[in-house]
N, C-alpha and C positions, 0 to 999 in steps of 0.2 A: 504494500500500500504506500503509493507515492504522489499523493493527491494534498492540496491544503485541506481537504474536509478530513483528513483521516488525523491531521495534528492534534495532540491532545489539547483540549483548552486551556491549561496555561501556557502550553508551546507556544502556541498561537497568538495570544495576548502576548506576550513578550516580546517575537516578533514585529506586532503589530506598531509597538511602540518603540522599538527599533528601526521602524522603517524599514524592514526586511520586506513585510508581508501586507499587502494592498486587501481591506475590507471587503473589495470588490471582488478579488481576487478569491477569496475565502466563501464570497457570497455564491458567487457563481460557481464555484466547485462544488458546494454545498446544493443549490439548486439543480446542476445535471446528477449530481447523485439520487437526489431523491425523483427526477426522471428515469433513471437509468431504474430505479428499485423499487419506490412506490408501485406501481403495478403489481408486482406480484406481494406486496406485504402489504398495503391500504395503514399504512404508520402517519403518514402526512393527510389532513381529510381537509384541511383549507387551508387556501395559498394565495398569496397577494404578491407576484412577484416581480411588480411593478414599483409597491413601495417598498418589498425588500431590495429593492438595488441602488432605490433612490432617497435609503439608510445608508447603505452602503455607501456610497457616493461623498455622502454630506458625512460621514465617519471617516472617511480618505481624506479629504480637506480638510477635516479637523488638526489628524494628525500631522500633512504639510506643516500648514502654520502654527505647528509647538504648541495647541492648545493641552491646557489639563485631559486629561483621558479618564475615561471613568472604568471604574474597575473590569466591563465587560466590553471596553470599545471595540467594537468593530466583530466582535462573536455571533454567529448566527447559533439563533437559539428557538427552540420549539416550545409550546404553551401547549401544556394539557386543557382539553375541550372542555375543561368545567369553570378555567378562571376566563373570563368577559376581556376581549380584545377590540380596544377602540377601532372600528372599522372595519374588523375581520368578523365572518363569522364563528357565532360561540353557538354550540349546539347544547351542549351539556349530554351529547349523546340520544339525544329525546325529541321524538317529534315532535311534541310541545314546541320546539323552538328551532327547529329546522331551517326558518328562513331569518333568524335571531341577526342580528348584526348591529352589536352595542356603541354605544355612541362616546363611551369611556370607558378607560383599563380599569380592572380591580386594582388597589391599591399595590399588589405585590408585584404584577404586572407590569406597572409605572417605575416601581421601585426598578426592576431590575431594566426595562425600558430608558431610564432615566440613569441607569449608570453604562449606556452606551450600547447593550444588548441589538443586536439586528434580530425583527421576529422572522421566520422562516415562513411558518406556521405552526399552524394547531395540532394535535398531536392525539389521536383517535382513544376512545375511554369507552368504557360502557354507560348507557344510561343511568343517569347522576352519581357515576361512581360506583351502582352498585353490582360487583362483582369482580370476581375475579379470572375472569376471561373476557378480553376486549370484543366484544361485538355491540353492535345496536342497531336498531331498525332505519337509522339516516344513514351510515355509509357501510354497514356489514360489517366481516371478522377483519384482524389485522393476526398475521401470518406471525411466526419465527423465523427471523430469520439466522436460523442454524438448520430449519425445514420448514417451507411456507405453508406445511398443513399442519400443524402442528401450533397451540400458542403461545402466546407472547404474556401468559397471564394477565391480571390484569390491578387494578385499576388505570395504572399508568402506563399500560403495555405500547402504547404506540409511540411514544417518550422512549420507554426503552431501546424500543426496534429502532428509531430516529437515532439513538448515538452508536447504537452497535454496528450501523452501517453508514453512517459519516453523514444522514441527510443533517444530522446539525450537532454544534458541538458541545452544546449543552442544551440542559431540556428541565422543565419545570414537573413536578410531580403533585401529589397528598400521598395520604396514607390514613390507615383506618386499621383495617384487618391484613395488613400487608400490604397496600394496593403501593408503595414506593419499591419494597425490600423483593416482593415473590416476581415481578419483571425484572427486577436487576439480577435478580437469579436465574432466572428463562433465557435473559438474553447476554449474559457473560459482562456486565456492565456493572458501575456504582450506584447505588440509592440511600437516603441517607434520613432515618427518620429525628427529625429535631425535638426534643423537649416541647409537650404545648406551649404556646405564646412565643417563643421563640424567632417564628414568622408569622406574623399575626393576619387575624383573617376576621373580617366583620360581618359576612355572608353567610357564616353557621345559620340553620331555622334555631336551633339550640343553643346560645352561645354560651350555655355556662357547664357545657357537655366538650370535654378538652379533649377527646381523645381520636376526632379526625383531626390534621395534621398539614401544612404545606412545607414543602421540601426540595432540596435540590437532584439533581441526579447528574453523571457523568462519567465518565469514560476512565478516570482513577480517581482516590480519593483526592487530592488536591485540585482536579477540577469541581470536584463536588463541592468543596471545600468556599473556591473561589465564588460558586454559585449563592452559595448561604449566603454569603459577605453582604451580598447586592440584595437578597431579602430581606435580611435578620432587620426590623425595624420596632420603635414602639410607638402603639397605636392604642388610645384610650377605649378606642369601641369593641376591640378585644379584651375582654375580662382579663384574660392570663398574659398581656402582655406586659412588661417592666424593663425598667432599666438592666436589669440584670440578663435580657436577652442578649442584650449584644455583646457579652461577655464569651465571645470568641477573638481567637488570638487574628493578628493579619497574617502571619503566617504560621503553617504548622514546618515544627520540624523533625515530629518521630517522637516516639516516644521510646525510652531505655527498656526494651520487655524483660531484660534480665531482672527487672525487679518489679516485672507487674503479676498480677494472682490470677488467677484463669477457672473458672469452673465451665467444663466442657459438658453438653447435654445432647442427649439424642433427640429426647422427646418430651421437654419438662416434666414427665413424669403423669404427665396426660393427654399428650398431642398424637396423634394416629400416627405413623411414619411408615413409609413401605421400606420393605426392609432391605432390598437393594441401594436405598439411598442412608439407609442408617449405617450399614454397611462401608457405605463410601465416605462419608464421614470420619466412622469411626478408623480408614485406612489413612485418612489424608491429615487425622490429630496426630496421629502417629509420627508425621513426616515434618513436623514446626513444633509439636505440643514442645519438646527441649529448650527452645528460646524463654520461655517464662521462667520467672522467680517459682512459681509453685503453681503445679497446670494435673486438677484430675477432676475424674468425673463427679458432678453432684448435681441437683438444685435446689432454689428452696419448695417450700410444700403450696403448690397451687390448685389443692383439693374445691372443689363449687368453681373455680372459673369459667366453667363452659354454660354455667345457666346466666352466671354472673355475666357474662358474652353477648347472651343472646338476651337477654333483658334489657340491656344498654341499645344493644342494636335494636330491639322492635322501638324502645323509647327512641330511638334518634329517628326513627322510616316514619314512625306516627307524626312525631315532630314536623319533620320535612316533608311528608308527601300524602296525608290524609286528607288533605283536599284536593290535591288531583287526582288522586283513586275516586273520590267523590263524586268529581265532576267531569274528569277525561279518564275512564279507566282504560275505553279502549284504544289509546295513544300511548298508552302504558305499556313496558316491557314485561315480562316473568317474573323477576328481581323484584324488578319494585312494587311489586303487585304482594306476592308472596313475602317476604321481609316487609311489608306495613301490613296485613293483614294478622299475620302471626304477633306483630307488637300491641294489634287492638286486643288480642287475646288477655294479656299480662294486666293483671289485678295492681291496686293501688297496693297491697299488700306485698306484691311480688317484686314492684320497685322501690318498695322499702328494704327489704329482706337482701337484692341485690346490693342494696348500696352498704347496707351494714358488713356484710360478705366481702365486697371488692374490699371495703377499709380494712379489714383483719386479714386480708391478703395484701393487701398493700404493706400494712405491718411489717410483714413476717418477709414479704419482697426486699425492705430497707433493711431488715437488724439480717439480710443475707448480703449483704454488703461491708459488715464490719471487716470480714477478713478476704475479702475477695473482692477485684476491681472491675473486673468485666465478665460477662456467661458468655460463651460463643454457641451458637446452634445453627441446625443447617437453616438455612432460607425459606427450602419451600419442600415440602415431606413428600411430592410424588416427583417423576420426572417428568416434562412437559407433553400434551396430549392433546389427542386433536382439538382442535378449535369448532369441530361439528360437534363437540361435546361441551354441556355447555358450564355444567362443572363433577369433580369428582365424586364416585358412586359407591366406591368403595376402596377399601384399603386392606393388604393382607388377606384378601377373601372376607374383611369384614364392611357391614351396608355402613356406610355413614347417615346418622342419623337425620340429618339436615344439611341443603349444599353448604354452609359455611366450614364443616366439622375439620376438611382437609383444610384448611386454613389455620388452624390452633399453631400451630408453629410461630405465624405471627400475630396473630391477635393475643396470646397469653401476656408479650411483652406490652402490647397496649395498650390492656387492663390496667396493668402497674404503672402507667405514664411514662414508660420508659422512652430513653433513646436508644436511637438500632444504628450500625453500619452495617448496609452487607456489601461482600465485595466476593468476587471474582474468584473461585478455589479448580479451574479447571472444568474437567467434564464427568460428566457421571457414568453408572454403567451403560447407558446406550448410546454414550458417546454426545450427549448433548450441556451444555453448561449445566455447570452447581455452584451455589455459592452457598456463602455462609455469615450469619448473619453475628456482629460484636456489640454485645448489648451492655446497658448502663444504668442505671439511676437517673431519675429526671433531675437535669441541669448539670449529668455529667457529662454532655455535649463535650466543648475541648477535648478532657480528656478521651473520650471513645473515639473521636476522631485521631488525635495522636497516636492513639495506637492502631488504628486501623491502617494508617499511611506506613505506620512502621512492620506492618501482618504482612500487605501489602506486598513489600518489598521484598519479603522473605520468601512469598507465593511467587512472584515474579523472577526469582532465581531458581524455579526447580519447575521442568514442563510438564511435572504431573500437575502444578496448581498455578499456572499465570491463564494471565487470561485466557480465552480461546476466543477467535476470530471467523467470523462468515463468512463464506464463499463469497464473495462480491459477483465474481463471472457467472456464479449459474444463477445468481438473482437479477443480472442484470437482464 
């Protein structure tokens, strides 16, 4: 790969401000790739590539005349279909708003917009997020591409597909029940769930419900990194946002693993896991678990999480979309149909019982932190499948009780408000990306990212665990 879209994002920034590497140049690589690829993956679902170049343009001449440069000048960058792009269309996935095209950025959007960001476009989700396989009924599946029948899971799946194959070089995500960490897993890439309020979001139906999420995603941890930079803001209409968000460093430099504590997990102890990927895991702790101060298996006890789960989630679907089940049901996908109707179910009683519940898991989450700095677990408990499936049915020959169940891998960390890094660990038994997810304490941001750059590094020197890379020629 020898294209400017295939530079990592801070390569490319760096360049950019060196006067190596022309905006335009970056823009338009970026746009024949996602010519050359969209087709067969449907990652890019709206495109304005008019005023992507005449971003570009006005990002060139900035940098001529020695203006200040913003931390993302001249990067073409994709926006998942749920945050509002001033003059693009925003679907949200939903035909509800198919011919949608807002007249102002959500605020995070500007944010990274305004520190120099080129949008590429929008970047394909499931209907409002919910799921975790990208499809919807305005533009259909988006592909894998490691096999374009196969998917890209989801919520932020066409984000993923967008940096794994260079249509941009960073990409906007959320996160909820995985929807940033299980595509960065799918597609051999970074996702990176932040602390609530961290990047603050004023859009929730629920705003005092912290635990969907807006995030960066990219192609290695310090692009991820750099992305954050340009969101992390505080914003009063965010409950959970504070001064204390923006307490990330400008740069990272690694962190020293010989003296960090590691508890390694298959399956917290409740999470379904096929056993070919437990398996894989447990070959590839094997191959790094030595760089740590003190690295074995445990976790803490997250006994009732899974009602505690789903009680949260019908309150959030009820929340968000009990009047348009009301009044457009048949505009409505599967997802959102079935997660609101199952949350009208839940007694007042039931959402009391979970909240006492998450808090004594929560508990018991923190006093598992006195002697241990980060959990690592795999990403995503199945290996990726086809995208005519709309999600997993079973695990181990056993039924999943409800489609969310293959998901527990990362929804358990989001119960406890956690922060997640997943990064990049090679490929699994069928030969397709794995990754693995390094989890933290809420607000232990910095540090999980320190040492995620520094995991990183150690993965990237041994070809059983660095990245893995898509055929570019048979997608093209």
């Amino acid at each position: 790969m020898s294209e400017p879209c295939d530079l990592t994002a801070t390569e490319a920034r760096r360049l950019i401000g060196l006067k190596k590497l022309s905006p335009v140049e970056l823009t338009d690589s970026c746009l024949k790739r996602i010519d050359a690829t969209n087709p067969k993956l449907n990652s890019i679902v709206a495109r304005d590539d008019k005023a992507a170049r005449a971003a570009a343009k006005q990002a060139e001449k900035a940098v001529m005349r020695g203006e200040e440069l913003g931390l993302l000048h001249g990067l073409p960058t994709g926006i998942k279909d749920l945050e509002a792009t001033a003059g693009l269309k925003t679907t949200y996935g939903s035909l509800l708003y198919k011919d949608n095209a807002p007249e102002e950025d959500d605020a995070m959007v500007s944010n990274v917009r305004g520190e120099g960001a080129i949008i590429v476009g929008k970047t394909n989700t499931p209907e409002f997020g919910a799921g975790a396989q990208t499809t919807n009924r305005v533009y259909g599946a988006t592909g894998n591409p490691f096999d374009p029948a196969k998917t890209c899971a989801g919520s932020s799946g066409g984000a993923a597909v967008a940096l794994a194959t260079g249509q941009a070089v960073l990409a906007t995500g959320s996160d909820y029940a995985g929807s940033l960490r299980t595509p960065a897993a799918f597609c051999g890439i970074v996702g990176f769930r932040p602390s609530p309020g961290m990047v603050p979001s004023a859009t929730r139906a629920a705003s005092l419900n912290p635990l969907s999420v807006l995030g960066p995603m990219g192609r290695t941890v310090a692009d991820a990194h750099l992305l954050l930079r340009a969101q992390l803001d505080v914003d009063p209409a965010d409950p959970f946002s504070s001064e204390d968000s923006l307490n990330i460093p400008d740069q990272l430099t690694g962190a020293d693993l010989g003296s960090v504590r590691v508890a390694f997990t298959t399956d917290f102890g409740q999470a379904p896991v096929d056993k070919g990927i437990a398996d894989v895991f447990k070959r590839r702790v094997k191959t790094f678990s030595d760089v740590f101060a003190d690295a074995d298996f445990r976790h803490p006890d997250f006994a009732g999480v899974h009602e505690v789960f789903e009680v949260f989630r019908g309150l959030n679907f009820v929340a968000s979309h009990h009047e348009r089940l009301k009044s457009h049901r048949e505009l409505l996908g599967p997802n959102v149909i079935s997660n609101t109707e199952a949350g009208l179910k839940y007694s007042l009683a039931d959402v009391a019982r979970a909240h006492v519940e998450q808090t004594r898991l929560f508990h018991r989450y923190r006093e598992f932190f006195d002697d241990v700095d980060v959990i690592i677990a795999p990403a995503a408990a199945v290996s990726p499948f086809p995208h005519s499936q709309l999600f997993v049915t079973e695990i181990n020959g056993e039924t999943m009780p409800n489609y969310t169940r293959w998901m527990a891998l990362a929804y358990i960390p989001t119960m406890m408000l956690s922060c997640a890094a997943c990064v990049p660990c090679g490929v699994d038994h069928n030969g397709l990306p794995f990754g693995i997810q390094i989890i933290g304490p809420k607000g232990s941001d910095a540090t999980v990212l320190e040492i995620a750059l520094s995991l990183e590094r150690v993965l990237e020197g041994n070809g059983d665990t660095k990245r893995p890379i898509p055929d570019l020629k048979a997608l093209a």
